[in-house]
N, C-alpha and C positions, 0 to 999 in steps of 0.2 A: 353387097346388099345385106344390109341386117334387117331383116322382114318381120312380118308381125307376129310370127308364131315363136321366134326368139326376144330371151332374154338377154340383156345387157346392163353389164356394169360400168356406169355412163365418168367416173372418175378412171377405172381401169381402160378403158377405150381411149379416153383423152391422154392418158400418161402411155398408151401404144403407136397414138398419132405423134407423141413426140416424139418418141424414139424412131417412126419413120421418117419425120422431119428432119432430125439428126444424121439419120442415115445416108439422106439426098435425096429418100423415096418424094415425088410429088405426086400424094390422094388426092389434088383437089380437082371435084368435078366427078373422081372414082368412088365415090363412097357415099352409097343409099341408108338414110336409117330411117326407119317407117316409121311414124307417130303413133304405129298401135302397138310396135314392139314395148315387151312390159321391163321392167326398171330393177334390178340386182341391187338392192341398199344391201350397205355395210351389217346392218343387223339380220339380214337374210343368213349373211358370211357366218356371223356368230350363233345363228341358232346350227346352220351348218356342221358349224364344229362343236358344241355342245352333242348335239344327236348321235355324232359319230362317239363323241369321248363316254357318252349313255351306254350307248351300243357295244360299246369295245368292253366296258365292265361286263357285259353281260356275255361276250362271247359273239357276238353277233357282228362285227364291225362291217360296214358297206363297201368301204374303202374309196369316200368320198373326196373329191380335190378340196370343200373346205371353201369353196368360192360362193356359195350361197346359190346355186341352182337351182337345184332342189327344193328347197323352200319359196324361191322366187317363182317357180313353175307351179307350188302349193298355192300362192297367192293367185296366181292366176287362175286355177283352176277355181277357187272360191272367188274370184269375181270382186277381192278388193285389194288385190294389187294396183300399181300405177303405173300408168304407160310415159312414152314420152311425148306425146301429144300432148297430155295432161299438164306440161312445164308453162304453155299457153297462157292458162290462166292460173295465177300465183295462189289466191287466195282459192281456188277450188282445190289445188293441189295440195296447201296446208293441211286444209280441210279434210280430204282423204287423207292424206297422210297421218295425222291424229288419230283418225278411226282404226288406220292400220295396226298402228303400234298402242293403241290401247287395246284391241283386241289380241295382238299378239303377247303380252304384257300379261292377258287373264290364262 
């Protein structure tokens, strides 16, 4: 069960279900992903590791994995993050999605 208070990295998940496919694991029917669970984009990953490579000049380093969590759980908490409910409808999801990355952009 990936539930709504978790984030997912919805390209990292797909490329784990193969590797369980590969393996002979059969998920299917096992694996819950909630529609309000919120969304780890690649550009999460890279402010991710910009902050830490920030952080490490200064002494401070967090000692982040670098996967975009952290930022992904910042979006959520500011409320314009994107779930995967949101996949639904394409053109509200663009839509957000623009907003996101031009505010993360300023």
């Amino acid at each position: 069960m990936i539930g709504n208070g978790v984030v997912v990295h919805l390209r990292g998940l797909l490329e784990e279900l193969d590797q369980l496919s590969e393996a002979g694991v059969d998920y299917d029917g096992r694996l819950l992903l909630s529609d309000r669970a919120h969304i780890v984009f690649d550009f999460h990953q890279l402010i991710d590791g910009r902050l830490e490579r920030t952080l490490a000049r200064k002494g401070d380093q967090l000692g982040t994995t670098g996967k975009g969590i952290g930022p992904a759980y910042g979006s959520k908490a500011m409320r314009n993050g994107l779930r995967v409910g949101d996949l639904r409808e394409m053109r509200y999801f663009e839509h957000r999605l623009r907003l996101l990355v031009a505010q993360l952009e300023r």
